[in-house]
SEKE-6801 format. One record per residue (C-alpha): residue in one letter; x, y, z; residue number from 1. Coordinates in Angstrom, 2 decimals. Layout:
N
{'A'; {X; Y; Z}; NUM},
...
This chain:
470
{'X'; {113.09; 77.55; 70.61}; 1},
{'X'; {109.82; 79.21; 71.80}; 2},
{'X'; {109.46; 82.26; 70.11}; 3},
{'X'; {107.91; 85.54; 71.83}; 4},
{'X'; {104.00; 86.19; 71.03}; 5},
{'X'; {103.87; 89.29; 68.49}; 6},
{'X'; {102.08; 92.18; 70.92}; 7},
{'X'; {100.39; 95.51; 68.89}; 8},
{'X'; {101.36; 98.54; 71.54}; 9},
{'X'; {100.03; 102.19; 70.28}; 10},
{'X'; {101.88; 104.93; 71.87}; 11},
{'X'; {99.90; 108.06; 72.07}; 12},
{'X'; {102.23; 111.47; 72.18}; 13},
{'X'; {105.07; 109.46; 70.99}; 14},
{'X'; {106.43; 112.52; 69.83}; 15},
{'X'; {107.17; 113.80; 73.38}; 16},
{'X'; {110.29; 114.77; 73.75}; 17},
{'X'; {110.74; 113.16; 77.30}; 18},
{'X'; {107.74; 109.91; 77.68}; 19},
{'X'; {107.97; 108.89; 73.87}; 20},
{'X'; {111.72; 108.60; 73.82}; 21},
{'X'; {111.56; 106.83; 77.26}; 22},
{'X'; {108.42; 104.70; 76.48}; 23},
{'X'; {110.05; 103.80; 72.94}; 24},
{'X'; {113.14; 102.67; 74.12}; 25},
{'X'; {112.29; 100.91; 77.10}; 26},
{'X'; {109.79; 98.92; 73.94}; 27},
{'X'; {112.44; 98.42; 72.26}; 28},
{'X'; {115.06; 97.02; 74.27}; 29},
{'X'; {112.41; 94.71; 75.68}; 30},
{'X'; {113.96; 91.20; 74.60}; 31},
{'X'; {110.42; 89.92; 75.61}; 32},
{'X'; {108.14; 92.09; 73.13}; 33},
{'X'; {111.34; 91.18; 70.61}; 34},
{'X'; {109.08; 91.30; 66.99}; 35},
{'X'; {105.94; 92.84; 68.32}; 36},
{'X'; {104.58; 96.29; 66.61}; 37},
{'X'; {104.31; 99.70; 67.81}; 38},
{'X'; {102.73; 102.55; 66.21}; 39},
{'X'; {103.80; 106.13; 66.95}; 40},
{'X'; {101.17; 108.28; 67.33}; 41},
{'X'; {100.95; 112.03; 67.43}; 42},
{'X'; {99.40; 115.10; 66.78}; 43},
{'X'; {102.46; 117.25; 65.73}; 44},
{'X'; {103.67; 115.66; 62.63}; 45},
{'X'; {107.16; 117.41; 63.22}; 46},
{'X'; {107.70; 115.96; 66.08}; 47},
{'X'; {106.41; 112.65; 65.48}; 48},
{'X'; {108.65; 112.23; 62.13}; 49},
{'X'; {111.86; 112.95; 64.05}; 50},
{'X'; {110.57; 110.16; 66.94}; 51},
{'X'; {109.78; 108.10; 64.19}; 52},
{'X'; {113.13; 108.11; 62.22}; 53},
{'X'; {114.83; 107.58; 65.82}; 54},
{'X'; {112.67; 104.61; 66.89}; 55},
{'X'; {113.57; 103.08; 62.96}; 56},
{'X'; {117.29; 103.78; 64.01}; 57},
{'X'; {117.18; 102.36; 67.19}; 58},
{'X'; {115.21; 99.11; 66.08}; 59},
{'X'; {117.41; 98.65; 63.02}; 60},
{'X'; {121.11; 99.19; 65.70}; 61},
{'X'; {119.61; 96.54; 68.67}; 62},
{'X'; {118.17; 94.33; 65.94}; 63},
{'X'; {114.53; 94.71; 68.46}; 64},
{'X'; {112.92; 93.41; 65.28}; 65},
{'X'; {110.11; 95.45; 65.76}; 66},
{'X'; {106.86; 96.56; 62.96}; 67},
{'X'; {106.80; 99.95; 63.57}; 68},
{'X'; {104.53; 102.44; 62.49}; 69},
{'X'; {103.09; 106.20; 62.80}; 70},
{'X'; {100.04; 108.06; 62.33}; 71},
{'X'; {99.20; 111.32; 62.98}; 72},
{'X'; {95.30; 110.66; 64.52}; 73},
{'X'; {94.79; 107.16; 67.22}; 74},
{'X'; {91.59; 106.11; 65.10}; 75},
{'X'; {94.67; 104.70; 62.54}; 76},
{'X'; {96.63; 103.15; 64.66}; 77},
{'X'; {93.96; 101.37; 67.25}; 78},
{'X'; {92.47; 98.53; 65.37}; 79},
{'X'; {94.27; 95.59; 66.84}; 80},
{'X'; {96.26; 97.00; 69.66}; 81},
{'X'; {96.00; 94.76; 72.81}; 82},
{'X'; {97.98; 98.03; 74.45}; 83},
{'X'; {97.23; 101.73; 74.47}; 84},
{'X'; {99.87; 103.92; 76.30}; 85},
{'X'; {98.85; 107.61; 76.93}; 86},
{'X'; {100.73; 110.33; 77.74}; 87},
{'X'; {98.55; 113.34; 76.20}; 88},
{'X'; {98.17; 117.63; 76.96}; 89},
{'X'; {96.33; 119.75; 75.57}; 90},
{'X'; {98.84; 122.25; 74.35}; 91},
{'X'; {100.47; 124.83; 74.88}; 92},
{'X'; {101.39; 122.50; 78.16}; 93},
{'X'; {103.30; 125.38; 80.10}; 94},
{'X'; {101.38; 128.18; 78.60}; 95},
{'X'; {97.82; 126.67; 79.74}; 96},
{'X'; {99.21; 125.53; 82.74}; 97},
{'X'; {100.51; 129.43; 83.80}; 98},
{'X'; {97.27; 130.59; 82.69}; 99},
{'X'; {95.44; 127.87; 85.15}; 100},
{'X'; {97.45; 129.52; 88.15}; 101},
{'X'; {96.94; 133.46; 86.93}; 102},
{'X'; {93.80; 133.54; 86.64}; 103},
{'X'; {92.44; 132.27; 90.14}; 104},
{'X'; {95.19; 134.67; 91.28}; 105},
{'X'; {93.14; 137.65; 89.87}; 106},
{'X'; {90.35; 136.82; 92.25}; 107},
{'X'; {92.69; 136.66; 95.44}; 108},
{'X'; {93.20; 133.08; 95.37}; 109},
{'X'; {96.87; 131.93; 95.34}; 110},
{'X'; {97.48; 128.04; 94.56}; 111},
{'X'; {100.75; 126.44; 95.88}; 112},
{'X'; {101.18; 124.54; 92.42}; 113},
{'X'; {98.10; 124.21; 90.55}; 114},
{'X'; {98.45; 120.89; 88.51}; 115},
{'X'; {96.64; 118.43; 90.02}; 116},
{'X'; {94.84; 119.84; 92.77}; 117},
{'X'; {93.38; 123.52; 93.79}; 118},
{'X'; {91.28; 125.53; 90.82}; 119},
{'X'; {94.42; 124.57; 88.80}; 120},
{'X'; {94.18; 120.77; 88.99}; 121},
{'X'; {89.85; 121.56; 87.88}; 122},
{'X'; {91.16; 123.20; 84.46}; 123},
{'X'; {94.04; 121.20; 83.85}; 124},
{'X'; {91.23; 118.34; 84.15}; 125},
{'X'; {88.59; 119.62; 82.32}; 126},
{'X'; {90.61; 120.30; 79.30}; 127},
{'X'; {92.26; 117.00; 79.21}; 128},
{'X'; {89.13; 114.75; 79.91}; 129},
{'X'; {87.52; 115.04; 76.44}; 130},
{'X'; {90.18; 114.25; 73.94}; 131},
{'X'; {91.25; 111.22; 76.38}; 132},
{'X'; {87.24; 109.98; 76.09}; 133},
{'X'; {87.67; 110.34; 72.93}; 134},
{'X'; {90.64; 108.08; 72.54}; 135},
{'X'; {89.06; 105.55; 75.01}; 136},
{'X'; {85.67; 105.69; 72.97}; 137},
{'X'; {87.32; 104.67; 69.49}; 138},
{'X'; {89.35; 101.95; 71.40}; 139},
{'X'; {85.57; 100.66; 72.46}; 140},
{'X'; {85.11; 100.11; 68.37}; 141},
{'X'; {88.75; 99.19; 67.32}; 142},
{'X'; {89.89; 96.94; 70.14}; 143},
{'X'; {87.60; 96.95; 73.41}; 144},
{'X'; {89.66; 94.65; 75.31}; 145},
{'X'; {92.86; 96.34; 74.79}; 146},
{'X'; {94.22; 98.00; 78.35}; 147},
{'X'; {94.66; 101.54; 78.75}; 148},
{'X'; {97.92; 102.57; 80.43}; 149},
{'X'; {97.77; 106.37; 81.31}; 150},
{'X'; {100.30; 108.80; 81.75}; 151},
{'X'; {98.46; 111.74; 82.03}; 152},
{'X'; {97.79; 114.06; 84.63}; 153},
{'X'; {95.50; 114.89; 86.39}; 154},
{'X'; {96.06; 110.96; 86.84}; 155},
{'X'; {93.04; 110.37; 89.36}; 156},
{'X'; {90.85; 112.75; 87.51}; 157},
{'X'; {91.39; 111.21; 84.26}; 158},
{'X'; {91.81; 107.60; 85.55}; 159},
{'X'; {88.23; 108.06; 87.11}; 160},
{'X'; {86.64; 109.37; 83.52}; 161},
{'X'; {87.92; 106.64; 81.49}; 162},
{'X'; {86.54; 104.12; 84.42}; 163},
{'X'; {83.21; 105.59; 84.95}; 164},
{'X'; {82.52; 107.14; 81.15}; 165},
{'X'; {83.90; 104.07; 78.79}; 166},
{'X'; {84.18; 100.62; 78.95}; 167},
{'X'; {87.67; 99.71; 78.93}; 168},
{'X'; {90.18; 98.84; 80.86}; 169},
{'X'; {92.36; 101.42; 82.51}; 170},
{'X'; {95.33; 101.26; 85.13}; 171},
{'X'; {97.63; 104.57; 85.65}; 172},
{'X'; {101.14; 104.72; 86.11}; 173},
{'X'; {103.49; 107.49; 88.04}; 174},
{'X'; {106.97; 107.65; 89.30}; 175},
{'X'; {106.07; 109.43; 92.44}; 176},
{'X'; {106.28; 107.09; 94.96}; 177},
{'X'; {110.40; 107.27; 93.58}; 178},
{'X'; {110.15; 110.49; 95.75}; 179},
{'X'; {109.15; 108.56; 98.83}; 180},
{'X'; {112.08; 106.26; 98.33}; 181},
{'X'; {114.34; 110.15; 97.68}; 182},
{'X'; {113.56; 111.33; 101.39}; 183},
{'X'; {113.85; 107.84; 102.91}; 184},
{'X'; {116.95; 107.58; 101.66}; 185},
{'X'; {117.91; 111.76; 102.43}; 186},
{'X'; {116.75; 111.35; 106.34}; 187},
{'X'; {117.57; 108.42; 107.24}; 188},
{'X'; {120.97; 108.29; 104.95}; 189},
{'X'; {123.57; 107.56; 108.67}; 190},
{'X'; {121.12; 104.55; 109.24}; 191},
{'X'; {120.97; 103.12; 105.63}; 192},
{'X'; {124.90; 104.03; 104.75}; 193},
{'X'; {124.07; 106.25; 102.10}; 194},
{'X'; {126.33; 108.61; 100.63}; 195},
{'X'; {125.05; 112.15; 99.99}; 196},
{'X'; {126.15; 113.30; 96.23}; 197},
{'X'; {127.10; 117.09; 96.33}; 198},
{'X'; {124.19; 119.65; 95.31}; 199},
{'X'; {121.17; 120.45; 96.60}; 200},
{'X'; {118.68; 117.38; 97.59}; 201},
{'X'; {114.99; 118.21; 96.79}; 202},
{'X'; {111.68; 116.38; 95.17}; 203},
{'X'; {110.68; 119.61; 93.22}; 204},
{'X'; {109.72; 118.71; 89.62}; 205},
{'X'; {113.14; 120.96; 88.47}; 206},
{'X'; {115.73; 118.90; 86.54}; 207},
{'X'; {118.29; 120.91; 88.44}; 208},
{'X'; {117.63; 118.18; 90.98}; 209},
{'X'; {116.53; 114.74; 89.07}; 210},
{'X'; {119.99; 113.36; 89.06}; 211},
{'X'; {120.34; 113.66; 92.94}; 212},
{'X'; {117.46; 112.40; 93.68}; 213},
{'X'; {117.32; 109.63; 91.47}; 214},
{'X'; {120.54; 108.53; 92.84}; 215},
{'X'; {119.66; 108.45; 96.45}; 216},
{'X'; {116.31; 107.18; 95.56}; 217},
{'X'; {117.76; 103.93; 93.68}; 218},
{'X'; {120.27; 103.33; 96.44}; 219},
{'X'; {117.26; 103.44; 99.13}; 220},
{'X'; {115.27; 100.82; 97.06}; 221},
{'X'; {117.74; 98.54; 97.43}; 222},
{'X'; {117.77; 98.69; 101.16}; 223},
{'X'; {114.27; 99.19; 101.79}; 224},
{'X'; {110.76; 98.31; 100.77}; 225},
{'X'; {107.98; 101.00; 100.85}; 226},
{'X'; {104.51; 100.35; 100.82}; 227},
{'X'; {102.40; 103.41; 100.04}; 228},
{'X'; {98.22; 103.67; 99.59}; 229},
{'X'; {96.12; 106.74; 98.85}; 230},
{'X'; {95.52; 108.85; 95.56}; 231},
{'X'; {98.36; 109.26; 93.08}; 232},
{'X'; {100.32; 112.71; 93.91}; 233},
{'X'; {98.49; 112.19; 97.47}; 234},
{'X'; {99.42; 108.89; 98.92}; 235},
{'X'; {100.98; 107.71; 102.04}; 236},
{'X'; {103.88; 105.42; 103.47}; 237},
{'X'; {102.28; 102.79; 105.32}; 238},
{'X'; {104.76; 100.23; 105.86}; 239},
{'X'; {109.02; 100.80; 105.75}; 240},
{'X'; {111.09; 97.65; 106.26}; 241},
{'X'; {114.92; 97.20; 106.19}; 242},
{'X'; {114.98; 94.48; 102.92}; 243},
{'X'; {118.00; 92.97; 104.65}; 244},
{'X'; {116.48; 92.01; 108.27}; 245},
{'X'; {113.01; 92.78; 107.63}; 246},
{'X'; {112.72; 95.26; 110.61}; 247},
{'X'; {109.90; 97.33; 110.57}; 248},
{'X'; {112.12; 100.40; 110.28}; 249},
{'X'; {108.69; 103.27; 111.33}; 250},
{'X'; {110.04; 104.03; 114.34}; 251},
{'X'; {113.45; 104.82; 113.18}; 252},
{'X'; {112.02; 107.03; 110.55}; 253},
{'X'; {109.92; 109.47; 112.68}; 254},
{'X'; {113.07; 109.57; 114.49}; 255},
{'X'; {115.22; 110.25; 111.34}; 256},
{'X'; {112.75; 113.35; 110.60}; 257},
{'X'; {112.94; 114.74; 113.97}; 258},
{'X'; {116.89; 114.96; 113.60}; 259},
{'X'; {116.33; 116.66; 110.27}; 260},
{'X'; {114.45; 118.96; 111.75}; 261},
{'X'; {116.73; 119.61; 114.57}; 262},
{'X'; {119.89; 119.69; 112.61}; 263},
{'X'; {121.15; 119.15; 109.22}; 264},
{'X'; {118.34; 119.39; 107.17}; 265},
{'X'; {116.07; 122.08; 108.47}; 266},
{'X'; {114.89; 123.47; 105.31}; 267},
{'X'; {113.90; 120.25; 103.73}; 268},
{'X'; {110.57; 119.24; 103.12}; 269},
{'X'; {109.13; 121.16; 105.93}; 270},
{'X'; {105.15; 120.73; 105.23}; 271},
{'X'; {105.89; 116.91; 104.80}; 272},
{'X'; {107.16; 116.98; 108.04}; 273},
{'X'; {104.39; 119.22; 109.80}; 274},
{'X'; {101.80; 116.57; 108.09}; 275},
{'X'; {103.53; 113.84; 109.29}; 276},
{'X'; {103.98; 114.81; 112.73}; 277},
{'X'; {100.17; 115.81; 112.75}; 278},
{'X'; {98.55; 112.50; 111.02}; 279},
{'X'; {101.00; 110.08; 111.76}; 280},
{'X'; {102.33; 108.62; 108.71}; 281},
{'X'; {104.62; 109.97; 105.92}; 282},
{'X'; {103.19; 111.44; 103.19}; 283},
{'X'; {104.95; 110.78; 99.62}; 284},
{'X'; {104.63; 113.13; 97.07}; 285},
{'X'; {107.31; 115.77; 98.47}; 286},
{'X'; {106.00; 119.19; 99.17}; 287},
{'X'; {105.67; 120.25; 95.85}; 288},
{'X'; {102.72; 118.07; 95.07}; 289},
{'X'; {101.23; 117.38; 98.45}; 290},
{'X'; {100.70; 121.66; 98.92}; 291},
{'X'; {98.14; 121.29; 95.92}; 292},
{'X'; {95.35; 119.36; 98.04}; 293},
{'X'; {95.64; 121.01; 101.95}; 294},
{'X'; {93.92; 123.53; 103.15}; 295},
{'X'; {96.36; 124.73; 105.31}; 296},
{'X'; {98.30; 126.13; 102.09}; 297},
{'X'; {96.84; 128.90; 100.34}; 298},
{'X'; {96.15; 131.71; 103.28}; 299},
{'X'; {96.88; 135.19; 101.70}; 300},
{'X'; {97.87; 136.15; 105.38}; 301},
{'X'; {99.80; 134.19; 106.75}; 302},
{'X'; {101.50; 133.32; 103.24}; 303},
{'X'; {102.63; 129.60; 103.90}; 304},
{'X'; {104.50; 129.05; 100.40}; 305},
{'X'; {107.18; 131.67; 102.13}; 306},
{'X'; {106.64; 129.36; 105.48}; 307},
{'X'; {107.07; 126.25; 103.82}; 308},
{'X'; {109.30; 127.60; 100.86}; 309},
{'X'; {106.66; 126.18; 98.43}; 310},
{'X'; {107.94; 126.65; 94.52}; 311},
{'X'; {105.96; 127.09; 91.76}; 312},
{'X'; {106.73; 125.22; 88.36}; 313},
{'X'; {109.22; 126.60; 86.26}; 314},
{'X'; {107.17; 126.85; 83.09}; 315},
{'X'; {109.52; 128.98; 81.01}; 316},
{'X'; {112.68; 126.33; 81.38}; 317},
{'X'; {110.31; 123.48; 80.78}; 318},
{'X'; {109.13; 124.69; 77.74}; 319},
{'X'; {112.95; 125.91; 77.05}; 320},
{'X'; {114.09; 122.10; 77.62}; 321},
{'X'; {111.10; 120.62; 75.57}; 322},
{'X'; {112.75; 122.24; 72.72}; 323},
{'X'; {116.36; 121.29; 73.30}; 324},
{'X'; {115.25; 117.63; 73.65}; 325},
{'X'; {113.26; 117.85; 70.17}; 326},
{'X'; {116.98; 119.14; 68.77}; 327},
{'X'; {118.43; 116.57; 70.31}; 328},
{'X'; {116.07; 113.71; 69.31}; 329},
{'X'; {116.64; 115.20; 65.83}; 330},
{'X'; {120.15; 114.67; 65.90}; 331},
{'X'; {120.09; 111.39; 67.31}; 332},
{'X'; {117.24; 110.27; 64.50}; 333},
{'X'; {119.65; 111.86; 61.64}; 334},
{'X'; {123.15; 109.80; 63.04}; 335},
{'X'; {124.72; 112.86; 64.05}; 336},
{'X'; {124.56; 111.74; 67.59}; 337},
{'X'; {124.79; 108.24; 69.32}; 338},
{'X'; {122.23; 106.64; 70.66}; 339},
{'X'; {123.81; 104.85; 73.90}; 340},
{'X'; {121.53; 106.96; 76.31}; 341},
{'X'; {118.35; 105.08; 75.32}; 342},
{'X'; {119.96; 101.98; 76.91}; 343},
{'X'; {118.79; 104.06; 79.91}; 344},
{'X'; {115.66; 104.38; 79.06}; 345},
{'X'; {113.13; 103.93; 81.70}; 346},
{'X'; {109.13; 103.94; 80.58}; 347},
{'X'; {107.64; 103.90; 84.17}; 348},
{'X'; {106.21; 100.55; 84.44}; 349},
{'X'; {104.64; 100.93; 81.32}; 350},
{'X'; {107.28; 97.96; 79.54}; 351},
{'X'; {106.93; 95.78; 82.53}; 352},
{'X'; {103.15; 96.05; 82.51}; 353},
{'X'; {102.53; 95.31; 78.89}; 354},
{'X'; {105.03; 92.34; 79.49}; 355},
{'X'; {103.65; 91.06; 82.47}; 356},
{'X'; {100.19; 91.27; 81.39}; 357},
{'X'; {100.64; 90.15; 77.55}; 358},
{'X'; {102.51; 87.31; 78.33}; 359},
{'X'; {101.39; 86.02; 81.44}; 360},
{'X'; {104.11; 87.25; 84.05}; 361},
{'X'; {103.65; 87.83; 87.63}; 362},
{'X'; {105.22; 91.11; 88.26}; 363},
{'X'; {105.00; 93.59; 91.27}; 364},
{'X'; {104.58; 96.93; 90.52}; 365},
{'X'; {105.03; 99.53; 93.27}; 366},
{'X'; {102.13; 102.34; 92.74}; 367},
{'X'; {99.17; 101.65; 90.18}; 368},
{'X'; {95.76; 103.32; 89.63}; 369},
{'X'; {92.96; 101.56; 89.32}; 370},
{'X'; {89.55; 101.57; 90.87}; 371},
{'X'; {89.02; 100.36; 94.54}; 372},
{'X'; {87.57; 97.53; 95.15}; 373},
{'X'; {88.42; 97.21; 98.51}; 374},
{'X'; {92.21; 97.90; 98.67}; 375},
{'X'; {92.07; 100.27; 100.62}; 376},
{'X'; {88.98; 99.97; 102.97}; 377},
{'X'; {87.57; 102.81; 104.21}; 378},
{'X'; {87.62; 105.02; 100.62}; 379},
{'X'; {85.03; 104.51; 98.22}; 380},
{'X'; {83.85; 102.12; 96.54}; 381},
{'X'; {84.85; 102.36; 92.85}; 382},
{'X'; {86.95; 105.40; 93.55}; 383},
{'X'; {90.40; 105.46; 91.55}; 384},
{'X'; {93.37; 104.91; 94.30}; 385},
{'X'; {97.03; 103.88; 94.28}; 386},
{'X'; {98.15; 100.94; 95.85}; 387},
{'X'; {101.00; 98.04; 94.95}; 388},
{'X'; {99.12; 95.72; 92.57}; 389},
{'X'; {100.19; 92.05; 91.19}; 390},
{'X'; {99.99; 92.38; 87.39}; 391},
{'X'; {99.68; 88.96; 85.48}; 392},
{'X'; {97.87; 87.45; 82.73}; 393},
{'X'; {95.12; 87.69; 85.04}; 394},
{'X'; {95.20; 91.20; 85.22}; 395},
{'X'; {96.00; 94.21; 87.11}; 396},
{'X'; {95.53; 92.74; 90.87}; 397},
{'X'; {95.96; 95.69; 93.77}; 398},
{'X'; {97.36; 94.87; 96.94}; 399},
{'X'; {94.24; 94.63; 100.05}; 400},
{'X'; {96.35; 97.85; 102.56}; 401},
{'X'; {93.49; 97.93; 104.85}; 402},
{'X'; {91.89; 100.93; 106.17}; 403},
{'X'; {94.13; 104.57; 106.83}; 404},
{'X'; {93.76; 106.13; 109.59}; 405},
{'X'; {90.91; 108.28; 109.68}; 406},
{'X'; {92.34; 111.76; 109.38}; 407},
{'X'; {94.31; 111.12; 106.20}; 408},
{'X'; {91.29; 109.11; 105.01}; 409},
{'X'; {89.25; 111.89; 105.26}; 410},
{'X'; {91.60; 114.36; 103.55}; 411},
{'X'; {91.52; 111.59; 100.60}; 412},
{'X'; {87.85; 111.23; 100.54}; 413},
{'X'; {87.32; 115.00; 100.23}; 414},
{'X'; {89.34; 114.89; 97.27}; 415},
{'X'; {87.57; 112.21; 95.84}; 416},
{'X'; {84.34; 113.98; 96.00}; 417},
{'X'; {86.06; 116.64; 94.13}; 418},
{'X'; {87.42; 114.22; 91.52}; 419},
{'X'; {83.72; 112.99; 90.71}; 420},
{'X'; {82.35; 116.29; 90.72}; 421},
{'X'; {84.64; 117.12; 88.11}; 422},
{'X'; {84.74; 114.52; 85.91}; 423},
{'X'; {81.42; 114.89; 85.96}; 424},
{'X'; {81.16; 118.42; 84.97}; 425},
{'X'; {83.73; 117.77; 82.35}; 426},
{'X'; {81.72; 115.09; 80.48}; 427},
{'X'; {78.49; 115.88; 80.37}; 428},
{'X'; {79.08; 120.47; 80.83}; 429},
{'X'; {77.15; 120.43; 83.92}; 430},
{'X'; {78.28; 123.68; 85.62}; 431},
{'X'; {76.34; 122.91; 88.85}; 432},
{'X'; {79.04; 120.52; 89.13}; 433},
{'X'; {81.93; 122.27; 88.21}; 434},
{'X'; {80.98; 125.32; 90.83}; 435},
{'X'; {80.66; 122.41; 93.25}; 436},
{'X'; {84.15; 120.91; 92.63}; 437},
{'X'; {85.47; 124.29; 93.14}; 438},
{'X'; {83.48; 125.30; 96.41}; 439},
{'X'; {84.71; 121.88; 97.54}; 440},
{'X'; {88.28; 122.67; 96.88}; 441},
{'X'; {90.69; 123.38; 99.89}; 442},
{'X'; {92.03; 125.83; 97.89}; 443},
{'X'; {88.78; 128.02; 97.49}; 444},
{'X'; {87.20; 129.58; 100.69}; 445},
{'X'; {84.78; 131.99; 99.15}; 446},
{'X'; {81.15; 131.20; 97.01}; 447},
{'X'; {81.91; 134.44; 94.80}; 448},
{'X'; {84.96; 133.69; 93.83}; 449},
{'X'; {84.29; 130.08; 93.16}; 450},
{'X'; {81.76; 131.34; 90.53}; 451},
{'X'; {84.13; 133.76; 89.20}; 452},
{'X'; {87.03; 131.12; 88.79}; 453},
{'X'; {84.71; 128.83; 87.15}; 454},
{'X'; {83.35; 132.11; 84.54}; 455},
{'X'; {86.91; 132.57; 83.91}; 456},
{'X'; {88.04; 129.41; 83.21}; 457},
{'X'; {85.09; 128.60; 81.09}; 458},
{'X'; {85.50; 131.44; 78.88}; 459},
{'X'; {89.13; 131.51; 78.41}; 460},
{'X'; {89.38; 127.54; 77.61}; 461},
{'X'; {85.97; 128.10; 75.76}; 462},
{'X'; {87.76; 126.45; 72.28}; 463},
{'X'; {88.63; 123.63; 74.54}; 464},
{'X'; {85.11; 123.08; 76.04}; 465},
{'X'; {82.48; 122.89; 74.17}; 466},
{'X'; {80.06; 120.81; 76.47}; 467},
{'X'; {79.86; 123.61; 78.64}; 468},
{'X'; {78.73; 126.34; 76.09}; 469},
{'X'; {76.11; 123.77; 73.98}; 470},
């Protein structure tokens, strides 16, 4: 019998209490990579011993016959890795992230969300950009054709530094588009004979409301098939059709909104619908995420976060639940608890792409990030985008979408110009740029303020930048 080729994967902030224990077991249940290697690697030696001892556990109980391994600094663990999968912050994540959001606020300037997009999405970036080119740099000495699976956010922003500042090869992952899949699913639920579980149906980044929407989401997969295109966090249903009869089901989705709207489901979503009704096709994200790169969300006078019922990130319970999943990793690692739940575990495309692409598969993957070379038509050149992609021993192979229409195109490209400006600025410290991301930024409507967001920024994050004060 054939035996499976031996693949090196490095797993960088393994010790994450939510991605490493997904990414690991999703590796390790893989009867495919069955006998590869995978080294743990993380900064926080704490937490990567208790991931460690689990993944040992969990390798020794499915017999995944895996070399495993752990290191507390990537230049260790590269040399030889044909597969690098990132899911890095700069830490303290919710801390930083608050302070991102505060400190525009102390200017006037209130941001809907602040992670990817706005002032918010500029700092979260700029902090994030160096330690990642530094990972991508050492892979250029230890193992310059491995591939580059990121995690982290912000994923364009990053996505486009490791494309345009190293020489490897990079493709981003996100479960967003699950959220397009969520409302399909909520709206048009009487068409698609879904049943509604009890609680509260929303795609707000809360775990309050995971389960829910993960369970209409997986039922509306299998009765649909969405095809999305634009920027990850900012992309756009461009095709819905019934998997059974093949029925372009479009039509019967603006009409599914319009009876939300009307009736049972006022309160949901609202901006997604306003966009949609204004540009034509369905935005994905949910409003949590789309809010962070409109214009149209930030007015201190008309206050559309109480219009749209906009939340912010619950910072305090993540970092609450961060800790309770350490505890609980800890008790799984030491036997105390079983271990049954990582049979669940899902890694986000990151298993299937490492399989498909190691062992020359020919998989279809719903939302990947890569750079555009013509995918998508009328965006730039170059420019990171998501699109469905073909991933094989070829490669990572997007899916040609065409052009969007030219008001959501335009809303992406904007964005994109923002993205280069600040990876830019965050590679080589060229404040010029940074002030011109910011001035750029839907969020920002003022040249004074820009500046003093930027000073702000710059000096509290100083530790974490030093291109910018050389």
């Amino acid at each position: 019998m054939k035996q499976n080729h031996p693949t090196k994967v490095v797993v960088i902030g393994a010790g994450s209490a939510s991605f490493g224990i997904n990414t690991l077991g999703s590796l390790l249940k893989s009867s495919k990579l069955k006998g590869s290697e995978i080294a743990l690697v993380d900064r926080n030696p704490d937490n990567l011993g208790r991931m460690f001892n689990l993944a040992q556990r969990v390798n020794r109980e499915w017999d995944a016959e895996m070399q495993l391994s752990a290191y507390t600094h990537h230049q260790e663990a590269l040399p030889g890795a044909q597969f690098v999968i990132s899911a890095i912050e700069v830490p303290p994540r919710e801390k930083l992230w608050q302070q991102d959001w505060a400190i525009p606020l102390k200017y006037g300037v209130r941001q809907p969300y602040g992670e990817n997009g706005g002032p918010g999405g500029f700092a979260h970036a700029i902090r994030n950009i160096r330690p990642l080119l530094e990972i991508a740099h050492d892979m250029e000495q230890a193992c310059p054709q491995a591939w580059y699976i990121n995690f982290s956010n912000p994923m364009v922003r990053i996505c486009d530094a490791l494309n345009r500042y190293s020489k490897i090869k990079v493709v981003g992952l996100c479960h967003q588009i699950h959220a397009a899949y969520g409302m399909v699913g909520y709206v048009m639920a009487e068409e698609l004979g879904i049943p509604m579980p009890e609680g509260k149906f929303s795609t707000h980044a809360d775990p309050k409301y995971w389960h829910t929407l993960a369970h209409v989401a997986e039922q509306a997969e299998q009765r649909v098939d969405i095809k999305a295109a634009g920027l990850n966090h900012f992309t756009w249903v461009v095709d819905i059709r019934d998997r059974r009869t093949g029925e372009d089901l479009y039509p019967a989705l603006r009409a599914a909104w319009g009876r939300a709207a009307a009736s049972f489901a006022a309160s949901f979503e609202p901006l997604t619908r306003r966009v949609f009704d204004a540009f034509g096709l369905m935005p994905v994200p949910g409003d949590g995420h789309l809010d962070e790169y409109l214009p149209w969300c930030s007015d201190p006078l008309t206050k559309p976060w109480e219009k749209y019922g906009l939340e912010l990130y619950d910072w305090e319970g993540a970092a609450q639940g961060r800790e309770r999943g350490h505890a609980h990793i800890e008790r799984m690692a030491s036997g105390e608890e079983g271990i049954e739940e990582i049979q669940e575990a899902d890694s986000e495309g990151a298993t299937e792409v490492v399989e498909a692409l190691a062992l020359a598969g020919n998989a279809y993957h719903v939302a990947v990030n890569v750079p555009n070379i013509g995918q998508i038509s009328n965006l730039p050149a170059g420019a990171i985008v998501e699109t469905p992609a073909l991933l094989s021993g070829m490669g990572v192979q997007p899916v040609a979408m065409g052009a969007l229409p030219e008001g959501v195109a335009e809303l992406l490209r904007r964005e994109l110009t923002c993205v280069r400006l600040c990876v830019d600025a965050a590679a080589t410290g060229d404040r010029q740029k940074a002030l011109q991301c910011l001035l750029l930024d839907p969020v920002i409507t003022d040249l004074d303020v820009a500046r003093q967001i930027l000073d702000d920024y710059l000096t509290t994050y100083r530790d974490h930048l030093p291109q910018f004060w050389q």
